[in-house]
Kinemage of the C-alpha trace (Angstrom):
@kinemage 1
@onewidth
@group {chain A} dominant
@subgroup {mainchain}
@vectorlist {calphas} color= white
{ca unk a 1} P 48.363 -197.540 -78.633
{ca unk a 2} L 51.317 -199.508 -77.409
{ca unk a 3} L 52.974 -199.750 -73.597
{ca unk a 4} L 55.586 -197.748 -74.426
{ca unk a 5} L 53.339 -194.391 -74.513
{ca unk a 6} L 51.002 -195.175 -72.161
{ca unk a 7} L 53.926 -194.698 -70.228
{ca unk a 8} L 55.666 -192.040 -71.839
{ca unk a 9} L 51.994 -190.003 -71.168
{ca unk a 10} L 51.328 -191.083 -67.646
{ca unk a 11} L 55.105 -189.704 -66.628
{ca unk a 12} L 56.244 -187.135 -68.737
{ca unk a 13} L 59.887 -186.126 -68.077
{ca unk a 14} L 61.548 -183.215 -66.456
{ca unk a 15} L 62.377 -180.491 -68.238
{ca unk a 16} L 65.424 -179.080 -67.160
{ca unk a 17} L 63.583 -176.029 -65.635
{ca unk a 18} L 61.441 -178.329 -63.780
{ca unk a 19} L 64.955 -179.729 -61.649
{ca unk a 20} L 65.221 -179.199 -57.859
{ca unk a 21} L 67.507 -176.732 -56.676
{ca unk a 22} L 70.201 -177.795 -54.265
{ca unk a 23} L 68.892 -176.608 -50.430
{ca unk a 24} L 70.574 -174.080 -48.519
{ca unk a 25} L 71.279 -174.768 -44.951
{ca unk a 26} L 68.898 -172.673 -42.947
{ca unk a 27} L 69.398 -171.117 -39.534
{ca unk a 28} L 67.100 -173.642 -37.449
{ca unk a 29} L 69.121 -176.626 -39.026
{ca unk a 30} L 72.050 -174.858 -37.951
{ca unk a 31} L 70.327 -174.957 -34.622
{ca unk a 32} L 69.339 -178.055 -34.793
{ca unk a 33} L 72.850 -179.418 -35.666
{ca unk a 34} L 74.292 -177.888 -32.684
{ca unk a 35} L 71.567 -179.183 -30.208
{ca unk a 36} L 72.653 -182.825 -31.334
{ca unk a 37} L 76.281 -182.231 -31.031
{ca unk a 38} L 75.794 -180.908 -27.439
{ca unk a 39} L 73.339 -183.580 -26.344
{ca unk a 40} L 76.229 -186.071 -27.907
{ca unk a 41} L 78.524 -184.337 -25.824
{ca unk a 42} L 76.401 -183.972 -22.707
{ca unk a 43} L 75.632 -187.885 -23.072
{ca unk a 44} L 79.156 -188.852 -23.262
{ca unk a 45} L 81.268 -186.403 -21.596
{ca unk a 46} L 81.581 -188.800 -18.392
{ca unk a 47} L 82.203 -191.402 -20.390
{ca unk a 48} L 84.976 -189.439 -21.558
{ca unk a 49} L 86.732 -188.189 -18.457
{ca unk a 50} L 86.366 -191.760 -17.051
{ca unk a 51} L 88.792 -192.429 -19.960
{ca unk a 52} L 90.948 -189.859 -19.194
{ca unk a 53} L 91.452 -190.056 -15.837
{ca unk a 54} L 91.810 -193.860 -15.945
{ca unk a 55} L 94.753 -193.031 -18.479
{ca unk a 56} L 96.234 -190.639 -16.547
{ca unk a 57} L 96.288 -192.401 -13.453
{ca unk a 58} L 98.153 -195.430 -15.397
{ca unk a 59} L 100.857 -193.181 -16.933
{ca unk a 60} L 101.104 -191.507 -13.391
{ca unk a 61} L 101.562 -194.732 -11.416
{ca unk a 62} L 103.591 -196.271 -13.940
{ca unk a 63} L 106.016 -193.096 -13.524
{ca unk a 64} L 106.462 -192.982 -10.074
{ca unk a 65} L 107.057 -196.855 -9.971
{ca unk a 66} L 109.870 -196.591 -12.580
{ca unk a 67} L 111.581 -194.013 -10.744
{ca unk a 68} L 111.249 -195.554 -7.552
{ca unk a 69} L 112.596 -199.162 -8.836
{ca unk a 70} L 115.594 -197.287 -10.996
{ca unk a 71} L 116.206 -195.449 -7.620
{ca unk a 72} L 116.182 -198.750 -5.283
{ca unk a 73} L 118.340 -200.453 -8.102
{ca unk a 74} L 120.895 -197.779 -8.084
{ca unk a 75} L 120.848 -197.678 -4.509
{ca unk a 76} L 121.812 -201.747 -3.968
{ca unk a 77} L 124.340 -200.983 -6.577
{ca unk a 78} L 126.173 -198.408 -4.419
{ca unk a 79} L 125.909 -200.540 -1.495
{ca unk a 80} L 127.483 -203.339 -3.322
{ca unk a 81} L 130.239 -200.902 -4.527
{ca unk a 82} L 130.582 -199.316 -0.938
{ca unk a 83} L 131.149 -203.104 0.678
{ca unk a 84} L 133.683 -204.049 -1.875
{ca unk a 85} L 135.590 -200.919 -0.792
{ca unk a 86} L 135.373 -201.693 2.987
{ca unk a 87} L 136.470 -205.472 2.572
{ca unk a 88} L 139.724 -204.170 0.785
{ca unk a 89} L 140.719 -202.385 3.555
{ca unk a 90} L 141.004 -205.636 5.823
{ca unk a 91} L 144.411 -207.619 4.464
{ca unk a 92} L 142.524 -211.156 3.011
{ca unk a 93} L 139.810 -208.769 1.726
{ca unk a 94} L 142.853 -206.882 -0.084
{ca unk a 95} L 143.763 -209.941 -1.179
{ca unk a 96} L 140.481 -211.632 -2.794
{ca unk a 97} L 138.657 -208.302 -4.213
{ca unk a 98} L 139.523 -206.086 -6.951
{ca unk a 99} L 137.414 -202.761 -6.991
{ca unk a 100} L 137.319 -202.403 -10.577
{ca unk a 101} L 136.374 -205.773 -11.044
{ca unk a 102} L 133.727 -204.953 -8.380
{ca unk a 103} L 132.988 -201.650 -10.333
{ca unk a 104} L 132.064 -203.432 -13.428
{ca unk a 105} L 129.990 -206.307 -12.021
{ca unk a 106} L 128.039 -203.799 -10.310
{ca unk a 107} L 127.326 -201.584 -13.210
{ca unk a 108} L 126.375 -204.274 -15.547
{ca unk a 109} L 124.118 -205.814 -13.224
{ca unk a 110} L 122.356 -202.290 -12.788
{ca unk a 111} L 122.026 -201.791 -15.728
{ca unk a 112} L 120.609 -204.914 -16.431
{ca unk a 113} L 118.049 -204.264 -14.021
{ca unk a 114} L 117.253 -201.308 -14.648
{ca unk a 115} L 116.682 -201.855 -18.172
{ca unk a 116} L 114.507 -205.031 -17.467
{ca unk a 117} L 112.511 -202.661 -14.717
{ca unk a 118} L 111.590 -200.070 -16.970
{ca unk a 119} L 110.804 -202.378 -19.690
{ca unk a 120} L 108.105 -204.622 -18.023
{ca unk a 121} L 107.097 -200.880 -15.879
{ca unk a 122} L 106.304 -199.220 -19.076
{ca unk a 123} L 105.324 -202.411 -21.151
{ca unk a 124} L 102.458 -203.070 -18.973
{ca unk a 125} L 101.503 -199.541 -19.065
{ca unk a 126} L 101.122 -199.120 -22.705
{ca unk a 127} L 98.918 -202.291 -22.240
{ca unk a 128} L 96.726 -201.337 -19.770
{ca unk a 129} L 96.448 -197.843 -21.342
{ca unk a 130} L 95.792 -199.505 -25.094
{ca unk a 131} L 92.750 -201.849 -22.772
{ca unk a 132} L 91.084 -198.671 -21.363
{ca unk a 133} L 90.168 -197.300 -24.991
{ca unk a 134} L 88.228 -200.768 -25.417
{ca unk a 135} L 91.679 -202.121 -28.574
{ca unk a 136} L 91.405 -205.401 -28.750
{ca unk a 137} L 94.722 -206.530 -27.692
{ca unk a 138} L 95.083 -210.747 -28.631
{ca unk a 139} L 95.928 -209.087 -32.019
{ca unk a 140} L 98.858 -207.101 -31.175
{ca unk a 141} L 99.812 -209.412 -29.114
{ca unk a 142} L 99.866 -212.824 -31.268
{ca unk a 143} L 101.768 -210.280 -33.907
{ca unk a 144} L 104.550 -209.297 -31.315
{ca unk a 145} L 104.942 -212.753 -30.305
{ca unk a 146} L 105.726 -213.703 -33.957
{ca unk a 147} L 107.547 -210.581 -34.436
{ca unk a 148} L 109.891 -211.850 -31.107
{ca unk a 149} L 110.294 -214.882 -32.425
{ca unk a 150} L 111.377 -214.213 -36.183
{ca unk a 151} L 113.907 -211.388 -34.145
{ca unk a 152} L 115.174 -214.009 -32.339
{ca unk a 153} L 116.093 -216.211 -34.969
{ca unk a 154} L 117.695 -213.872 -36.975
{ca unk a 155} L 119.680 -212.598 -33.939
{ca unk a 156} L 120.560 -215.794 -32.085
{ca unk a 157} L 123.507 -215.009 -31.907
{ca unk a 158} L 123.300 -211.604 -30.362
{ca unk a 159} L 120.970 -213.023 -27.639
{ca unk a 160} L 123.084 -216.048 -26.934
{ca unk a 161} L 126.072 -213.254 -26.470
{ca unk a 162} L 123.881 -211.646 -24.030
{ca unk a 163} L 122.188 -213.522 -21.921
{ca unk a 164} L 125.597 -215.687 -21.374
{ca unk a 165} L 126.944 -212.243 -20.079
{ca unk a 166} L 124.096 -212.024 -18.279
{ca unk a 167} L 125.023 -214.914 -16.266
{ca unk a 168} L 128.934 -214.977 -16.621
{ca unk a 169} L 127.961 -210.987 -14.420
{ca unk a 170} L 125.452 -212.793 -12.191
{ca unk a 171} L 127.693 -215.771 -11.176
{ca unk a 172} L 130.695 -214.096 -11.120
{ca unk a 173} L 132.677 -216.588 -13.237
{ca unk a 174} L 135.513 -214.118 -13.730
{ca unk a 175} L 136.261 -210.355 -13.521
{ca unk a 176} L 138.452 -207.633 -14.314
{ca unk a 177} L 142.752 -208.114 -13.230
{ca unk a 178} L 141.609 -212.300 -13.125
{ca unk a 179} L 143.621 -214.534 -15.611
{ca unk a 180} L 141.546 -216.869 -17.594
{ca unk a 181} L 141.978 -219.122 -20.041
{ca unk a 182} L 138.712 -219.125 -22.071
{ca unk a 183} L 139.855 -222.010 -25.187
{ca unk a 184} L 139.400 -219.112 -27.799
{ca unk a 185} L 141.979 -217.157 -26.253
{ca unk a 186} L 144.087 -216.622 -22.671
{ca unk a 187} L 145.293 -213.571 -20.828
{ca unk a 188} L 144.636 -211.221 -18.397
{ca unk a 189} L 140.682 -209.360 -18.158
{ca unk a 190} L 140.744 -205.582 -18.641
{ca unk a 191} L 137.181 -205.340 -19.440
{ca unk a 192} L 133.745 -207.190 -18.764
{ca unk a 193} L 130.574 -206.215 -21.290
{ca unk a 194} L 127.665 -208.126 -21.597
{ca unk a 195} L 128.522 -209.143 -25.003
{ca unk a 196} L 131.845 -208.986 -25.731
{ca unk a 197} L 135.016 -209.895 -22.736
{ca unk a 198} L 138.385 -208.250 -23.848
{ca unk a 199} L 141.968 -210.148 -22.717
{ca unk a 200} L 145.514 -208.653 -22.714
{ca unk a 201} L 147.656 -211.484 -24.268
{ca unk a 202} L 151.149 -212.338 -22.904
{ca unk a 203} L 152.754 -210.658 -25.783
{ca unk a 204} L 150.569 -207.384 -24.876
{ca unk a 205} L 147.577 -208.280 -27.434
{ca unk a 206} L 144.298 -207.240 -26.784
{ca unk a 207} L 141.090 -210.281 -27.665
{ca unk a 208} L 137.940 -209.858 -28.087
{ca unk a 209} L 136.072 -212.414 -26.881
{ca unk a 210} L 132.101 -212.805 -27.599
{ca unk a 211} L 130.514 -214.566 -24.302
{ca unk a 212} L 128.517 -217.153 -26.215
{ca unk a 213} L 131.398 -218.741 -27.494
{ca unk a 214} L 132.711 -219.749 -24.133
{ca unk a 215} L 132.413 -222.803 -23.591
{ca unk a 216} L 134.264 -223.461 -21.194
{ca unk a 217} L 136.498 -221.101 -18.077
{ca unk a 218} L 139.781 -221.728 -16.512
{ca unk a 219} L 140.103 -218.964 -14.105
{ca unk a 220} L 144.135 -218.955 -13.008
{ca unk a 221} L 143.215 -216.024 -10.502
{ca unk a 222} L 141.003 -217.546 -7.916
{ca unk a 223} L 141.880 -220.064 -4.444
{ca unk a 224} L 145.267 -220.655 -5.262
{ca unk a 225} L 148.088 -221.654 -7.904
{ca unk a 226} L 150.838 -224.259 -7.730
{ca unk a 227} L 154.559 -223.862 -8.103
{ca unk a 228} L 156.277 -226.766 -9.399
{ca unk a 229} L 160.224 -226.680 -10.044
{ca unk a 230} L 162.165 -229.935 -11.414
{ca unk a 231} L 165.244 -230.474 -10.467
{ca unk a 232} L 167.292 -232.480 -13.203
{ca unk a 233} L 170.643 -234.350 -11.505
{ca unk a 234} L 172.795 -236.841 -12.600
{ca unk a 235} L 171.912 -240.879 -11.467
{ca unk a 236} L 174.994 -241.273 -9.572
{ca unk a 237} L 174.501 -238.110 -7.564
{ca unk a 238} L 173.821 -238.853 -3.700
{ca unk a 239} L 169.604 -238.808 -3.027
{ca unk a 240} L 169.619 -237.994 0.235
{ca unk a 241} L 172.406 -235.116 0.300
{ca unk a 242} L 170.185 -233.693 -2.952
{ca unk a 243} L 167.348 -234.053 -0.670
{ca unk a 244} L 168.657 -232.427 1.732
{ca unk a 245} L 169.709 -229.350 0.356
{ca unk a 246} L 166.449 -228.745 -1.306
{ca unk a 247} L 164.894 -229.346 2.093
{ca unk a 248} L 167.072 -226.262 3.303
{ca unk a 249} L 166.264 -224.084 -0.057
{ca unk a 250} L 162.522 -225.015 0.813
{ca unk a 251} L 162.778 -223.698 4.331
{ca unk a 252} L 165.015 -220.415 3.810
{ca unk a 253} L 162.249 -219.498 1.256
{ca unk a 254} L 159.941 -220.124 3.750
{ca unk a 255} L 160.695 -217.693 6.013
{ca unk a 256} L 162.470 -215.366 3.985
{ca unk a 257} L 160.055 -211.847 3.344
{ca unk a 258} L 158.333 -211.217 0.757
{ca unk a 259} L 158.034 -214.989 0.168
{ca unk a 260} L 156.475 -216.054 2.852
{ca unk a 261} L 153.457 -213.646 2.154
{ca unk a 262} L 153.508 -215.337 -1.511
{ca unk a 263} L 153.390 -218.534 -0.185
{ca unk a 264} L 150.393 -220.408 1.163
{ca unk a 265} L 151.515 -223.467 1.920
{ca unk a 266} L 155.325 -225.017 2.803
{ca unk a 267} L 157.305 -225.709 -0.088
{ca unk a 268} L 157.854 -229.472 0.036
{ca unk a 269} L 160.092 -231.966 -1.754
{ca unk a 270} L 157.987 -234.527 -3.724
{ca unk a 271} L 160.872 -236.972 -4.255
{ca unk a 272} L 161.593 -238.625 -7.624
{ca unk a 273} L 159.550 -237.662 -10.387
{ca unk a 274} L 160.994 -239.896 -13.031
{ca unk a 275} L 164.623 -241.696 -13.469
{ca unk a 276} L 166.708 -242.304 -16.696
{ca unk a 277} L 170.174 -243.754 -17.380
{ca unk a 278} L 171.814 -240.851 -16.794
{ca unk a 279} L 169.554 -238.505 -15.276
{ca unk a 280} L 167.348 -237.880 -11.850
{ca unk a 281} L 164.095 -235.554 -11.955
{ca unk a 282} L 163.669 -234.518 -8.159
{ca unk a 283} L 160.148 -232.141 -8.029
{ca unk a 284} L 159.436 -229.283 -5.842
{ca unk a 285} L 156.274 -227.818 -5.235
{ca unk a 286} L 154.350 -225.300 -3.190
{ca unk a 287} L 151.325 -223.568 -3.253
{ca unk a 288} L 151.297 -219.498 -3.648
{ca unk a 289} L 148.938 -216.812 -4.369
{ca unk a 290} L 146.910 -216.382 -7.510
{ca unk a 291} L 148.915 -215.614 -10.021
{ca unk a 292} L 152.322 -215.807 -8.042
{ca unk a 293} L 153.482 -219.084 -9.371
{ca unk a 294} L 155.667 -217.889 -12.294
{ca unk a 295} L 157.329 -215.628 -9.810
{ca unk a 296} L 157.816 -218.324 -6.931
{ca unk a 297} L 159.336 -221.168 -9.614
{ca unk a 298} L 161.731 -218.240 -10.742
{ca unk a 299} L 162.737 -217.624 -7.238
{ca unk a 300} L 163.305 -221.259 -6.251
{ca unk a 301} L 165.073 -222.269 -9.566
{ca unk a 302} L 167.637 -218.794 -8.640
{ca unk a 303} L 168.298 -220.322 -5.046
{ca unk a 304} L 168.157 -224.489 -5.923
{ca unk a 305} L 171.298 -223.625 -8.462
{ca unk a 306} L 173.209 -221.350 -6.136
{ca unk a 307} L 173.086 -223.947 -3.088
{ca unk a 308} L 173.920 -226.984 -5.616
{ca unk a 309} L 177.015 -225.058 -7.033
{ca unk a 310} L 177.757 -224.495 -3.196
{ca unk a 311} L 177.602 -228.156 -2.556
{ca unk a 312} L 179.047 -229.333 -5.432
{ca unk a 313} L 175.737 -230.876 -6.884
{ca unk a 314} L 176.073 -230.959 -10.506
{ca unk a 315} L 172.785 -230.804 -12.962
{ca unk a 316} L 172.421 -232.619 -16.040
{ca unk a 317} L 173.384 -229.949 -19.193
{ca unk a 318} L 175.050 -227.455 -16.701
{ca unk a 319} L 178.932 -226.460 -16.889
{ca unk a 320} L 179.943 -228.873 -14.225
{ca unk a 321} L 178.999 -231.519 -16.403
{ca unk a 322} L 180.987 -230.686 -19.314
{ca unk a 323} L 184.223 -230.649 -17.380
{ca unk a 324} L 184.490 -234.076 -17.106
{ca unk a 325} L 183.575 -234.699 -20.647
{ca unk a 326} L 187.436 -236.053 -22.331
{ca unk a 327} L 188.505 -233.812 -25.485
{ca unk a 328} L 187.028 -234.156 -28.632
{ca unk a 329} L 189.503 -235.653 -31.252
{ca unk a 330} L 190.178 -233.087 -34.174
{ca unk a 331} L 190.556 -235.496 -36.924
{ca unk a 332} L 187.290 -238.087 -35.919
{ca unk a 333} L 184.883 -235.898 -38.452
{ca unk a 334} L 187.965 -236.145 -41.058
{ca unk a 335} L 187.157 -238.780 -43.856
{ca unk a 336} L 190.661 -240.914 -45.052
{ca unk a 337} L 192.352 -239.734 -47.960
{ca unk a 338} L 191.102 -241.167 -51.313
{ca unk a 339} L 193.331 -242.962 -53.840
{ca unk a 340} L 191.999 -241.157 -56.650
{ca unk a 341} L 193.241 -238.341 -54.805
{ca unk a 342} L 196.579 -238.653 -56.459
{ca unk a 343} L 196.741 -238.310 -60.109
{ca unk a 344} L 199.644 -240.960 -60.688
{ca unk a 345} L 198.670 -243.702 -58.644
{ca unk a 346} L 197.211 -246.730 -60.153
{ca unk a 347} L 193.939 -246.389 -59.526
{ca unk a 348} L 193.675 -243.051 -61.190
{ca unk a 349} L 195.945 -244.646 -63.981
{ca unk a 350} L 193.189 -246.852 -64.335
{ca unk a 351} L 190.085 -244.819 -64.111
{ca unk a 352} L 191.143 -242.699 -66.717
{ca unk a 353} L 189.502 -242.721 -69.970
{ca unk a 354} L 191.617 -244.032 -73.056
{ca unk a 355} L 193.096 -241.810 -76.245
{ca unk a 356} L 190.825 -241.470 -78.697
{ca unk a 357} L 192.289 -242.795 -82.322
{ca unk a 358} L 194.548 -240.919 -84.424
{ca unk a 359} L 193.207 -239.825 -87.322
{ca unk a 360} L 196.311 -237.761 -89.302
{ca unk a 361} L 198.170 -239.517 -92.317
């Protein structure tokens, strides 16, 4: 007899009748089931509310800190605000401080805050609540870091705007009604962001300026501007009789309201600022207000040429000067009449072109 049926006769197969039936869940295992799930439960409900509480505690504290910090923040900001309105009143406050330009620097920098604030607040939160349910955090955080990183270089840009408004707000570089001359673009500042500083041009245009391409600030709104006039005379006028008449323009102005107010310094007579054959330069200068020095140079060019046409002063290019000047001769631009003018004479004669031959019979 071979292997094969010994086997096949020691263990017979199944006939299908012979199959086990699938069991039916009985009562007592439904008891049973429920005994485990409540000593489960029983075993780790403290466990549980440890959780919980923990959790709610961070969310709680993390709430009422926010709040508090936005609060404080908003609160400096006002104050801020509310001195910039009492040092107008006085008349250098009035002078040096513009409340909108206040207004804005305030805002932006509590808003800044605030935003960084509830940021870290709520950032360490999530953190603290993602530690209590046992996450491993080095994970999430190497990813975020990379994350940060590849964000950063794809918006360098964007950052670089921002964080040199950041600093442009915090160092108060320049603000709203100052006149600055930023390389890209000059004019007057209606508007301070974070990331983008808008001008009004001379002509009335409006720039937009992004803050991290600034490189460099000329802010024509802040100590104090100069006035410079030059006074262009002729080389044989007298020195000392132009001197002194510009001494006496210098001194009206001086004194005179509302120039005096304009004026922080005396307006002085330099002296010679350069001499040429037939020309003087004589400079006057004088320091005014901000932004005043357009308006002072008009002023003193208006009163220099009414005292010099009183005193007989005459300026290079003025209509004193072209008095003198002898009569121009009518016939100097007229070129002498050409020989060939005249058809007979014997140059023409000659310069004409000969017959050609006859060729009739």
């Amino acid at each position: 007899m071979s292997l094969s049926a010994v086997l096949s006769a020691a263990d017979p197969s199944p006939s299908p009748a012979e199959t086990e039936t699938p069991r039916v869940p009985s009562l007592q295992d439904a008891q049973e089931s429920a005994t485990n799930a409540a000593g489960w439960v029983e075993e780790n409900w403290s466990t549980w509310l440890a959780i919980g509480l923990r959790v709610l505690l961070i969310v709680v504290i993390a709430t009422v800190l926010r709040v508090l910090v936005r609060r404080a923040i908003t609160q400096l900001v006002d104050r801020m605000s509310r001195s910039g309105q009492t040092m107008e009143g006085g008349g250098l406050g009035g002078l040096l401080v513009n409340a909108e330009r206040r207004r804005q620097r305030s805002m932006a920098i509590g808003s800044v805050l605030r935003s960084v604030a509830s940021f870290l607040i709520m950032g360490t939160a999530a953190l603290m609540v993602l530690g209590t349910f046992q996450i491993n955090l080095a994970p999430l955080l190497a990813s975020a870091g990379v994350a940060g990183v590849a964000i950063g270089f794809g918006a360098r840009n964007l950052v670089t705007d921002f964080l040199s408004g950041v600093f442009m707000i915090l160092e108060d570089q320049y603000g709203v009604g100052d006149t600055v001359d930023a390389g890209v673009a000059t004019g007057e500042v209606i508007e301070v962001g974070l990331r983008v500083t808008k001008l009004r041009g001379a002509d009335g245009e409006i720039w937009y300026v992004r803050n991290g391409e600034v490189k460099r600030i000329g802010n024509l709104s802040q100590g104090w501007a100069t006035a410079n006039v030059d006074v262009t005379v002729r080389s044989d006028e007298d020195l000392d009789r132009v001197k002194a008449v510009l001494s006496d323009v210098a001194e009206r102005t001086s004194k005179e309201e509302p120039w005096n107010e304009l004026l922080w310094s005396p307006v002085e007579v330099l002296g010679l600022d350069s001499v040429l054959l037939d020309s003087m330069v004589v400079r006057v200068s004088a320091k005014t207000m901000p932004g005043k020095s357009l308006t002072v140079e008009r002023e003193l060019r208006w009163r220099i040429k009414r005292a010099f046409d009183a005193n007989g002063i005459r300026i290079v290019g003025g209509a004193t000067a072209a008095e003198d000047a002898p009569a121009a001769d009518p016939t100097a631009g007229m070129a002498a009449p050409s020989a060939y003018a005249s058809s007979v004479s014997p140059q023409s004669m000659a310069a004409s072109p000969l017959p050609g031959p006859n060729t009739t019979k």
